[in-house]
Structure formats: structure tokens, C-alpha cells
KOLMAR-914382 format. One line per 5 residues: their letters; for each residue x, y, z of C-alpha. Coordinates in pm, 1 decimal, always signed. Layout:
REM residues N
A> X,Y,Z | ... $
This chain:
REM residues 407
XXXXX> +17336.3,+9317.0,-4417.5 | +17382.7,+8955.6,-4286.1 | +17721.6,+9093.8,-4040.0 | +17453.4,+9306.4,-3932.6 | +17173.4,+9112.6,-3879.9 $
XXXXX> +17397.1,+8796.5,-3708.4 | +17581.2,+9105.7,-3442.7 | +17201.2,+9221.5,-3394.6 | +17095.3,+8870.2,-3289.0 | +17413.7,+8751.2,-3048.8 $
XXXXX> +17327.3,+9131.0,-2883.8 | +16964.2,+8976.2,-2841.7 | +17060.5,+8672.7,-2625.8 | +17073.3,+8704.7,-2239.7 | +17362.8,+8838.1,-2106.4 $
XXXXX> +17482.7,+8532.1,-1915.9 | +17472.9,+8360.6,-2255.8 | +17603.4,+8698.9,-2476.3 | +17894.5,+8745.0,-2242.2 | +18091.4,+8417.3,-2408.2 $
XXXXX> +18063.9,+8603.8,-2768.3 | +18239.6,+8900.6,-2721.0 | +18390.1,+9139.3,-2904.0 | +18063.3,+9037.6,-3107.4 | +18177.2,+9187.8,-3438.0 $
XXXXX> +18471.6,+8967.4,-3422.3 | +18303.0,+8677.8,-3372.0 | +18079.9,+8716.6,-3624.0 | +18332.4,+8788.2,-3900.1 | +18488.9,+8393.8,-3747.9 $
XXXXX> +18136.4,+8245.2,-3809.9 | +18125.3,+8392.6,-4218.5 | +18456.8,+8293.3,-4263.6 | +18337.4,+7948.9,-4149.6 | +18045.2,+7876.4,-4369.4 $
XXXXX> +17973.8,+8220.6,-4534.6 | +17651.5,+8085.5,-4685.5 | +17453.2,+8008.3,-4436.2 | +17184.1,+7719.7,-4494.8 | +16835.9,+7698.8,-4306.0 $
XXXXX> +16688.7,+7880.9,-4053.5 | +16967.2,+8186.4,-3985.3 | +16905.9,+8144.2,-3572.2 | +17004.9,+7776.5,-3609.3 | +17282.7,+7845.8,-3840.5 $
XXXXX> +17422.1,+8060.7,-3587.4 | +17359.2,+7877.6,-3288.5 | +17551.1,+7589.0,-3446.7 | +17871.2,+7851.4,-3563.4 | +17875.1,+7962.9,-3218.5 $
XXXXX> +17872.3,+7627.3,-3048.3 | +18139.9,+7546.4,-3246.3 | +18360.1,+7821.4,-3235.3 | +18363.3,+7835.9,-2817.5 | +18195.0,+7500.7,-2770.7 $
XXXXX> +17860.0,+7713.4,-2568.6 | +17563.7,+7584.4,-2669.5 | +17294.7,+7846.4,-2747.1 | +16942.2,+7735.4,-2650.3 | +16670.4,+7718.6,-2906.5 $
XXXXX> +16456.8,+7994.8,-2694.1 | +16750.3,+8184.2,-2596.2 | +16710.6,+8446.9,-2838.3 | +16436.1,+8654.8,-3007.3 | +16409.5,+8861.2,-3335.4 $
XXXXX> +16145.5,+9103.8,-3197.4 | +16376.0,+9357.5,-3141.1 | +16553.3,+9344.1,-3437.6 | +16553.5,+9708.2,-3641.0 | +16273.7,+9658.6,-3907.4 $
XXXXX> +16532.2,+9687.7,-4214.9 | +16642.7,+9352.5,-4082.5 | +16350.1,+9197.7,-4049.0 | +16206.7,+8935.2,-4365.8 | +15907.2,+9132.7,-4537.1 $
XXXXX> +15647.3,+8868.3,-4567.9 | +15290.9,+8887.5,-4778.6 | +14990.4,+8696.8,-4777.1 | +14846.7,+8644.5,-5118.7 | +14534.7,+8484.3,-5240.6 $
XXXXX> +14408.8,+8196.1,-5456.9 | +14441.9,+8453.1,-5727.1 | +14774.2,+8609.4,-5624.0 | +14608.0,+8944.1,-5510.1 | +14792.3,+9109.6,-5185.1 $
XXXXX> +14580.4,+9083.2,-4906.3 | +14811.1,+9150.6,-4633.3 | +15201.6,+9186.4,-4533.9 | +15418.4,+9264.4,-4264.4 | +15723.7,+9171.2,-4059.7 $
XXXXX> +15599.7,+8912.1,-3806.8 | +15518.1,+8586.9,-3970.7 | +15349.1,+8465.8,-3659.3 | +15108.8,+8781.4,-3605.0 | +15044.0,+8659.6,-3987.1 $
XXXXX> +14937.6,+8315.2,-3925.1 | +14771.1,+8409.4,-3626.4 | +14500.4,+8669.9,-3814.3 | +14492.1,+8446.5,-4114.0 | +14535.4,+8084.5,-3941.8 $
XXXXX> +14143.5,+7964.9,-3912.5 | +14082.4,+8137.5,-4291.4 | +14410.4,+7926.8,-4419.6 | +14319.6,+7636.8,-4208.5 | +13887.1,+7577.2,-4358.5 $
XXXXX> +14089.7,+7667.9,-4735.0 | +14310.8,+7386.9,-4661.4 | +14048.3,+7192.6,-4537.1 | +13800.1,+7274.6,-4840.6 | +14082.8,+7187.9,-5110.8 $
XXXXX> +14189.5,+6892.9,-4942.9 | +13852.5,+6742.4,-4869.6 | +13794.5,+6764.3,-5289.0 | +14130.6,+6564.2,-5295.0 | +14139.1,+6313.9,-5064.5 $
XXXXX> +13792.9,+6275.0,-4850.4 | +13748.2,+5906.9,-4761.2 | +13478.8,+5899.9,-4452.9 | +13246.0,+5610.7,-4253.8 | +13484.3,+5259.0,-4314.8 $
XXXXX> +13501.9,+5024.4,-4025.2 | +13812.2,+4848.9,-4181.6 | +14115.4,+4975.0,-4354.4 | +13912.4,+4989.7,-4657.1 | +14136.4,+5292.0,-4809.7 $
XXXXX> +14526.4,+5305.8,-4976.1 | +14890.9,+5297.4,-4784.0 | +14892.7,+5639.1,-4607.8 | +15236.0,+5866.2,-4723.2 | +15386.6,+6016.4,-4490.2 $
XXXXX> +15308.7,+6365.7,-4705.0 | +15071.1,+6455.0,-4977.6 | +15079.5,+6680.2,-5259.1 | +14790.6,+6837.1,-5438.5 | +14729.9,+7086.3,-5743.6 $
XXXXX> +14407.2,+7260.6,-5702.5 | +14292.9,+7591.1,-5899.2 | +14684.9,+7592.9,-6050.1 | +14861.9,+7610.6,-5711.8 | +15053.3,+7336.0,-5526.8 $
XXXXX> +14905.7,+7234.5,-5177.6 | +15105.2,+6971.9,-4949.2 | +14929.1,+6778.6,-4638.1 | +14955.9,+6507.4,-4395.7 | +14723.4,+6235.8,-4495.9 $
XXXXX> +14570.3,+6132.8,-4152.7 | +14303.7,+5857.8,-4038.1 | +14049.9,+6055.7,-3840.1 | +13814.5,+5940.4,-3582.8 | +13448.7,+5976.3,-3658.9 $
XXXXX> +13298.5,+5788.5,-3343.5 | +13158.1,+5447.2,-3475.2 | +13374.9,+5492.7,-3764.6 | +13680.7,+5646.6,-3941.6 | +13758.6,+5814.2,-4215.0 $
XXXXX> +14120.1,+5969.5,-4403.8 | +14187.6,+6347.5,-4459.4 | +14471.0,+6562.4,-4544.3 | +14577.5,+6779.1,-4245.1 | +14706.5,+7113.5,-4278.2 $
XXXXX> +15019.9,+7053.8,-4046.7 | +15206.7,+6759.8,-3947.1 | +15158.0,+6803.1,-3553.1 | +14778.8,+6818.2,-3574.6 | +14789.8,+6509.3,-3824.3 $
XXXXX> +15005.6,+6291.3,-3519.9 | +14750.1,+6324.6,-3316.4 | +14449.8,+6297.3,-3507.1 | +14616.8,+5972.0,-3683.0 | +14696.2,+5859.1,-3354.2 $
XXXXX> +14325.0,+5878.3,-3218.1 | +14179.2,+5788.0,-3555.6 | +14406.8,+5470.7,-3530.1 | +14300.7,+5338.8,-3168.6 | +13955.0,+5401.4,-3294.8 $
XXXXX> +14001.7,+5166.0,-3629.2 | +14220.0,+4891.9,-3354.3 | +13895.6,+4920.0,-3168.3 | +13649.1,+4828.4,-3465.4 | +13863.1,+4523.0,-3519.0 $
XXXXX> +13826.4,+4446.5,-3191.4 | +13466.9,+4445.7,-3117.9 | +13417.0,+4118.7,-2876.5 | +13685.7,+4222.2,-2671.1 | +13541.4,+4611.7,-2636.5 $
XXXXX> +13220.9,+4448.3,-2523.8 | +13421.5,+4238.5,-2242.9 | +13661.9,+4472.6,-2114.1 | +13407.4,+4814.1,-2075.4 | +13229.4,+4536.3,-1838.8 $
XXXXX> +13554.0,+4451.9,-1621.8 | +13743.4,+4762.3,-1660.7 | +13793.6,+4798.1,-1295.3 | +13614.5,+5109.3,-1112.3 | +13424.6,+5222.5,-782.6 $
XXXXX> +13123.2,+5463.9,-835.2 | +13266.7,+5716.7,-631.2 | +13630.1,+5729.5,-778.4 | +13421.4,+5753.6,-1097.4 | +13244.8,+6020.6,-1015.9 $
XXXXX> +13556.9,+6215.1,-923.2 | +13667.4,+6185.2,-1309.1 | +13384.7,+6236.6,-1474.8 | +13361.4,+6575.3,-1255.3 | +13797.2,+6700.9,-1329.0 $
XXXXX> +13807.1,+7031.7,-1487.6 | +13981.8,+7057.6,-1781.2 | +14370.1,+7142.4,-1814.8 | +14384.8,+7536.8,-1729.9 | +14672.0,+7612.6,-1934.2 $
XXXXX> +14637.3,+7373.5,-2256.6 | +14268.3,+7332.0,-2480.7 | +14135.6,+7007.7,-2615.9 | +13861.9,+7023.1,-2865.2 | +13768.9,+6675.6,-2800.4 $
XXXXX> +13431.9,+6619.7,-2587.0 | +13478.1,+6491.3,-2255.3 | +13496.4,+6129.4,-2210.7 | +13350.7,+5892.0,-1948.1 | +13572.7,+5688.2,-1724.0 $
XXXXX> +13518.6,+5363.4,-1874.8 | +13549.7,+5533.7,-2251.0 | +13874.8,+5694.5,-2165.0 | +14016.2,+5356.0,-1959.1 | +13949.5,+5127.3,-2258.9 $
XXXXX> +14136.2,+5442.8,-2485.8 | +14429.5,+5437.2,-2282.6 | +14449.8,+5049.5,-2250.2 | +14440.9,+5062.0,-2668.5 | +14681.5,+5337.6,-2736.2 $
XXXXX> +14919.0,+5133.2,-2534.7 | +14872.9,+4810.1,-2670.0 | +14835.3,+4892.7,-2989.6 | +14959.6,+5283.1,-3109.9 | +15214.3,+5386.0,-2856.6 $
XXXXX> +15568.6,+5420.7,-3037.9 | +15420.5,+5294.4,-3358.3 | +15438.9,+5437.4,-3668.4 | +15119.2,+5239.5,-3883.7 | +15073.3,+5377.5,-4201.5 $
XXXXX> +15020.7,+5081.6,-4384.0 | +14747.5,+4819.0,-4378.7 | +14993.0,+4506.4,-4358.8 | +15175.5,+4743.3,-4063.1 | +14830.7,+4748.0,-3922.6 $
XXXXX> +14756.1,+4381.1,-3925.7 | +15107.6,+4321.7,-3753.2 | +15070.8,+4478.9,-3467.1 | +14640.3,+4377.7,-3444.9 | +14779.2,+3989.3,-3441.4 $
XXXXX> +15064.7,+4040.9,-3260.9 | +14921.6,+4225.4,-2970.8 | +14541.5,+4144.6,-2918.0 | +14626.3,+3883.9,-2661.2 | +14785.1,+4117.3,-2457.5 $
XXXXX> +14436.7,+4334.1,-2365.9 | +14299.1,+4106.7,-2131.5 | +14618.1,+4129.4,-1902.9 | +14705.8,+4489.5,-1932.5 | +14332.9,+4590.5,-1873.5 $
XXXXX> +14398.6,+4468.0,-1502.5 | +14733.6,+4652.8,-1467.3 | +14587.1,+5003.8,-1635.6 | +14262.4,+4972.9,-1426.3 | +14466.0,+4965.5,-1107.2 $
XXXXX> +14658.4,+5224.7,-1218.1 | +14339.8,+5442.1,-1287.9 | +14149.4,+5393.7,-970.2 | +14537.3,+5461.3,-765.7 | +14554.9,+5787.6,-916.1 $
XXXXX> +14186.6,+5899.4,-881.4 | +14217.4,+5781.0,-465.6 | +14465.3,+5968.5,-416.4 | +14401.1,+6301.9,-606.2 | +14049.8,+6302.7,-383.9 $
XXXXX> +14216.2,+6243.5,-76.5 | +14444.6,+6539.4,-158.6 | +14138.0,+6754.2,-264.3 | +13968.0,+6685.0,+69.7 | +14262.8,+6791.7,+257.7 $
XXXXX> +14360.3,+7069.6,+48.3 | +13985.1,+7220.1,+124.2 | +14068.2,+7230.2,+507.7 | +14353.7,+7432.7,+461.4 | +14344.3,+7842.4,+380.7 $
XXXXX> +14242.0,+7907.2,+32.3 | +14471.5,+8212.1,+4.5 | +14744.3,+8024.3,+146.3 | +15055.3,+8047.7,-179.8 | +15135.3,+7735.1,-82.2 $
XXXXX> +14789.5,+7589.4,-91.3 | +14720.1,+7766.1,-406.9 | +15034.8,+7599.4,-612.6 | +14953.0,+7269.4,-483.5 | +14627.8,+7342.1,-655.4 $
XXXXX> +14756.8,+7488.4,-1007.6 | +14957.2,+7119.8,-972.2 | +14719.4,+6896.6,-929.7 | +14484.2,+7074.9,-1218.0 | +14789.9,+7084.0,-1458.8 $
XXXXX> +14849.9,+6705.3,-1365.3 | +14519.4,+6513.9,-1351.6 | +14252.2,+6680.9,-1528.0 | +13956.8,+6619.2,-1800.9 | +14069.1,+6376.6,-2044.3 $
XXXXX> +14407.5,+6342.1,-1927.5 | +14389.9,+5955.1,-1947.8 | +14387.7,+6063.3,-2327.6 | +14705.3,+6247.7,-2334.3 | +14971.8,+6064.5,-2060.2 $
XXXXX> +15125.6,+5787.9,-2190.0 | +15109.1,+5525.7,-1988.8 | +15443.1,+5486.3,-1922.5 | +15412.9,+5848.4,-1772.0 | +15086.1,+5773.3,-1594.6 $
XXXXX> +15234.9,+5491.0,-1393.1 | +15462.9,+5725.2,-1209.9 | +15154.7,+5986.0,-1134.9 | +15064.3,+5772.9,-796.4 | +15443.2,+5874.4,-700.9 $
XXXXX> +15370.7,+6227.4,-786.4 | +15075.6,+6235.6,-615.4 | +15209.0,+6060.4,-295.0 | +15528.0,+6302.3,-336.2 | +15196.5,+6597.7,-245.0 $
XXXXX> +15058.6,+6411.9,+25.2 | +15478.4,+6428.8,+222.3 | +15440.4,+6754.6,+143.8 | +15149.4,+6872.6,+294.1 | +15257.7,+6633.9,+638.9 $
XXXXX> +15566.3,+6824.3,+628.8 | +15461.2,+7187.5,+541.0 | +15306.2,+7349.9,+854.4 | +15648.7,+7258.2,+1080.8 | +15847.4,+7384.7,+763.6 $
XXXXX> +15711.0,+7696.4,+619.3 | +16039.0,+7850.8,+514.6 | +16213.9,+7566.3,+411.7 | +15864.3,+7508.8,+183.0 | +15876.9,+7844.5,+54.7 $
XXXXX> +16250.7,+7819.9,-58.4 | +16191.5,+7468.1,-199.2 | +15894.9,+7639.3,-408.0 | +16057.3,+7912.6,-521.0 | +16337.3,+7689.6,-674.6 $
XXXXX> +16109.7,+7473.9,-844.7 | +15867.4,+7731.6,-943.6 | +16100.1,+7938.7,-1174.0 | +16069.2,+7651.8,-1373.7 | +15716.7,+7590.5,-1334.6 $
XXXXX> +15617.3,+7950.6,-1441.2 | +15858.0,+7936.7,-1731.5 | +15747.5,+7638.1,-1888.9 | +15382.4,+7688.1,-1879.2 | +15444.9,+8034.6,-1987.4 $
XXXXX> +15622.0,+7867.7,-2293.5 | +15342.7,+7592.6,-2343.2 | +15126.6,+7914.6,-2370.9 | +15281.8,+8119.2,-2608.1 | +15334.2,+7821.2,-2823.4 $
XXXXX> +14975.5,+7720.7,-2859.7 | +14954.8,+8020.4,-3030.5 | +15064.8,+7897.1,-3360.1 | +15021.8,+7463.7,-3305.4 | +14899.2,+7241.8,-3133.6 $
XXXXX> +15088.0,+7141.3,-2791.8 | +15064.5,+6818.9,-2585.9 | +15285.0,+6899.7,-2286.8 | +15281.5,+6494.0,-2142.8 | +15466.6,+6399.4,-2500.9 $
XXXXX> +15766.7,+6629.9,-2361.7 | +16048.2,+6550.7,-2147.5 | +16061.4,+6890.3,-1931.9 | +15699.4,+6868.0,-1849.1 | +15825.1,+6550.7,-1628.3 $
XXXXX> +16164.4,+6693.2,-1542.6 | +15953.6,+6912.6,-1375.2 | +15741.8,+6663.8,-1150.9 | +16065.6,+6449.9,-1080.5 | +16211.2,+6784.6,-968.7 $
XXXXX> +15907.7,+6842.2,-730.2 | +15962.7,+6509.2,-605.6 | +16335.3,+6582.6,-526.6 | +16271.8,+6839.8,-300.5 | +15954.5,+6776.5,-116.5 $
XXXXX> +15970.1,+6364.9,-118.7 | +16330.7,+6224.2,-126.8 | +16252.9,+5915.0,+55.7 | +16037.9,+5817.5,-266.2 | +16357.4,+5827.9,-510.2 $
XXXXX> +16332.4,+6011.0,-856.0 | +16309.7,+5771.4,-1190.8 | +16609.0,+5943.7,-1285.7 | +16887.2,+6178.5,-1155.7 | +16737.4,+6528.7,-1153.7 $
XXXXX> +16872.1,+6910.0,-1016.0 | +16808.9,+7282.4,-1129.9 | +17115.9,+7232.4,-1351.6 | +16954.2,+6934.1,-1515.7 | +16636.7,+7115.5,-1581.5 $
XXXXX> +16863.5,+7410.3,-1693.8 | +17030.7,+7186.5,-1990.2 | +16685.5,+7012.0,-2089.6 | +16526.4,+7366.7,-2114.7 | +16811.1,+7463.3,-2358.7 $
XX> +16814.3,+7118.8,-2541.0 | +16412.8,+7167.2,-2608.1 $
């Protein structure tokens, strides 16, 4: 059964990868006789045989079990509180998917009985683990203990997966740094540096078209002063301790004034020079292709709350991005093929990853500006449309081919 299964999945790759496996039988029966116990996830143990054995590494994504005959597939079943059946079948994520809200409040209802600390303005609550296990009603639950924002306050809670309880931890944290930091909230929402109209051109983005955010929209000033905090404070940090906490509060509160200035600039760049590439992009023909992608880039690239989720390290190089648009659309109308053929070689990639981002939201949550590809893929656009403004690092369609298989 496991020959089978491991000649059924090398058969699923694509055939520019499959071709380097064959006879696939035979290399197979090398892989067993290598390790004939394979340990974790079977795709991964396989992926790792085969690099080995002909040194071609098999991309994460590469391959898919949907087509897999059923007698190869794992059987899986959903049980209850009370170990009745309620459902089973072959596709754990078609599982998760009908059952994930029900699981999720469950979770939620159990853990909140365990651990529910709510309204402190202070790290008024124990060391946070990393994980957290609970018995409730004779079954064995574990969570990822998370500090949660609750707008004037926060609170801790046990999260259901680890993903959601990074970023929830991570907001719930700049929220606590702010409490602490009270005087200095007051002072920089009054110099956080803006112009009424730029404001008004973020307060009226749309929000991302591909990725949701359950979080409510948040004013200019609100989401300046969260991005100046997550970077002072958060960014690269791992704080689950109050002593950890009071480090980094000491150690880096003097450096707010100073980078308020820098992240302001930063802000008002970006926001000048997506509306100036709005108001040009409105002159042109709306069912133009190339006029059309420019759009799905700028709404994928500055959108509602996206001060929120770009690190600023990323955000610094969106003026670039944005400027990289602006050569573009100066260049396009004496270029139209060579524009076409530079979008179609960018846009394979474009359509794939989204595409990807999509059909991973499906089963977690998915911040796309956390990833390296999602920049590959503006340094990329950069490249080819605006050479004269350099890339922040060397970057082809090979390139992007190995990051995509290294994801």
C-alpha cells in the first residue's frame, strides 16, 4: 500500500518536475530502502527522499493528493464531545471547512472557561506559554494563549490556532505598549504629520480584493500611530513575558518621537503618489488590460488598513513601487507590445500567487506582506517596467521560480 501510494504521488507532480523520477517504481523501491519508515507528513517525507536521491528539489505545492484513488486516501471522522460520529470522509480540508466556525465558537467556549482574563490596562496577568493545554468534559484541548486587543483595554485568551494567535498577540501587544504610553499617544496623534486631502484619500481605500480583515477600518492618524508602535516596539519581537515586556518599553520609548517624523513622511509619500496615479489612471480607457492590471496592483498594494499589515521595513520601499507605475504609464503608449510581453511575464506569477493566497484562506488566516514572494513580485515589476530605479535585491523569473518552490 505505501509503494503504491508514494508511485501514485511522484505520477501527480508536473511533468517537468516527474520527468527526473523515472522509471517511478524504481525509484520508489530506492526511497524505502532508504528510510522504509517514513516519519511525518508522507509528501514531505518524499520530497526530502527524492531530493536526495537526484539532488531535485520538489516544491511544497508541486503536488496534490486529489487525485489519488480513494483506497489510498486517509479515512478521517469527526466525532463529538461525546464521541458520537457526526461526519467522515476523505478530504480533511472539505472537513474543517463545513465544521471550522462550529469547532472554532467550541474552542472558544471551552477555552474562555479556562483561561478568560479581559479589561487590564497593565500586564496584570501570568508569563504567556508559548502553548496551552486544557482538560474540559474528559478530553484534552491545546491553544495558543494570546493577549487580545479590546480597544481601551486588553485582555488574554486561548486561540484555536497558532497563526490567528500571532496576530492577535501582535495587535493585542501594540495596544498594551500603547496604554503604557499614554502622554506620548496624546503628543504624537497631534504631530503625526498629514494634509486633509491625502487624508481623505485613506480614509476612502477600498479594502484588499483578494485577502479579508475582520478588523474595522481605521482612521489615518489611528493607523499612523499603529504602525509607528508595531515598529518600535513589536516588530521581530517575541514578548511573552512581563520582564520581556518592560525591556523593550524602557529600551525603546525614546525612540517614538524620532521615528514618528520618518513614518509620517513615509505615509503622506505613499498616499501622493497613489492619488496622482489614480487621477491619471481615470483618463486612460477603462477596458484597457493594461489599465485594468495597473488597477488590480495598486488595490492589492495600498488598500484599507494596509498601514496595519506592511511592515515598515516593506512600506518604505512602496514609494519605489509606486514611482516604478508612474515610468510605466510615461512609457506605455510608445511601447504597447513591449508592455504586453513585460506583463505577461510578470503576470504568470501574479495570477498564481494570488490564486494561492486564495485557496489558502480557505483553511487560515493569510497575511500576504509577512511573505517573501508577495515582494519578489513587486521587485520583479520593478525590473521590467523601471530599471533605472534599481531592485533592493537581485531578482528574474528564475528567482521567483525557486522562491515559489522554497514557500
Amino acid at each position: 500500500m505505501l509503494k503504491e501510494k508514494l508511485v501514485a504521488l511522484i505520477k501527480s507532480l508536473p511533468k517537468n518536475l516527474r520527468k527526473h523520477f523515472v522509471p517511478v517504481p524504481q525509484t520508489v523501491e530506492r526511497c524505502v530502502e532508504i528510510e522504509p519508515q517514513p516519519v511525518g507528513s508522507l509528501y514531505e517525507w518524499l520530497a526530502s527522499r527524492l531530493r536526495k536521491l537526484t539532488g531535485e528539489a520538489v516544491p511544497g505545492n508541486a503536488g496534490t493528493t486529489d487525485d489519488l484513488p480513494n483506497h489510498l486516501k486517509m479515512n478521517f471522522r469527526v466525532i463529538d464531545e461525546k464521541g458520537k460520529l457526526l461526519d467522515y470522509g476523505r478530504s480533511l480540508k472539505n472537513l474543517q471547512r463545513k465544521y471550522s466556525t462550529e469547532a472554532g465558537d467550541s474552542f472558544d467556549q471551552l477555552a474562555a472557561e479556562e483561561l478568560n482574563c479581559t479589561g487590564c490596562i497593565q500586564w496584570a496577568f501570568d508569563d504567556l506559554p508559548e502553548t496551552y493545554q486544557f482538560e474540559q468534559k474528559g478530553h484534552v484541548f491545546a491553544g495558543f494563549p494570546a493577549i487580545i486587543d479590546e480597544g481601551d483595554a486588553v485582555g488574554v485568551r486561548i486561540i484555536d490556532t497558532e497563526k490567528k494567535a500571532r496576530i492577535l498577540h501582535r495587535q493585542g501587544l501594540v495596544r498594551l505598549f500603547q496604554l503604557h504610553c499614554r502622554k506620548e499617544v496624546k503628543y504624537l496623534l497631534k504631530n503625526i504629520k498629514t494634509r486633509p486631502e491625502l487624508e481623505l484619500v485613506y480614509n476612502q481605500l477600498q479594502p484588499h480584493p483578494v485577502v479579508s480583515d475582520d478588523r474595522k477600518p481605521m482612521p489615518y492618524r489611528g493607523a499612523v500611530l499603529f504602525l509607528i508602535f508595531d515598529h518600535v516596539f513589536t516588530c521581530g519581537r517575541n514578548i511573552r513575558t512581563q520582564k520581556r515586556f518592560d525591556e523593550v518599553l524602557n529600551e525603546n520609548k525614546g525612540k517614538l518621537a524620532s521615528f514618528t517624523n520618518e513614518a509620517g513622511e513615509c505615509a503622506l509619500s505613499i498616499l501622493k503618489n497613489y492619488k496622482e496615479i489614480k487621477s491619471r489612471l481615470n483618463k486612460l480607457p477603462d477596458q484597457d488590460p493594461a489599465v485594468i492590471g495597473m488597477r488590480e496592483h495598486l488595490d492589492c498594494l495600498v488598500y484599507k488598513n494596509f498601514y496595519l499589515s506592511t511592515p515598515y521595513e516593506n512600506l518604505k520601499s512602496i514609494p519605489r513601487y509606486l514611482k516604478a507605475v508612474e515610468y510605466r504609464l510615461d512609457k506605455m503608449a510608445g511601447e504597447k507590445k513591449k508592455d504586453e510581453q513585460k506583463m505577461q511575464e510578470l503576470g504568470r506569477f501574479w495570477k498564481r500567487y494570488w490564486e494561492n493566497v486564495q485557496k489558502r484562506m480557505k483553511s487560515e488566516p493569510v497575511i500576504p506582506e509577512e511573505e517573501a514572494f508577495r515582494w519578489g513580485l513587486e521587485e520583479l515589476r520593478v525590473s521590467l517596467f523601471a530599471q533605472q530605479l534599481k531592485t533592493a535585491y537581485p531578482v528574474s523569473g528564475k528567482r521567483l521560480e525557486k522562491m515559489w518552490g522554497e514557500m
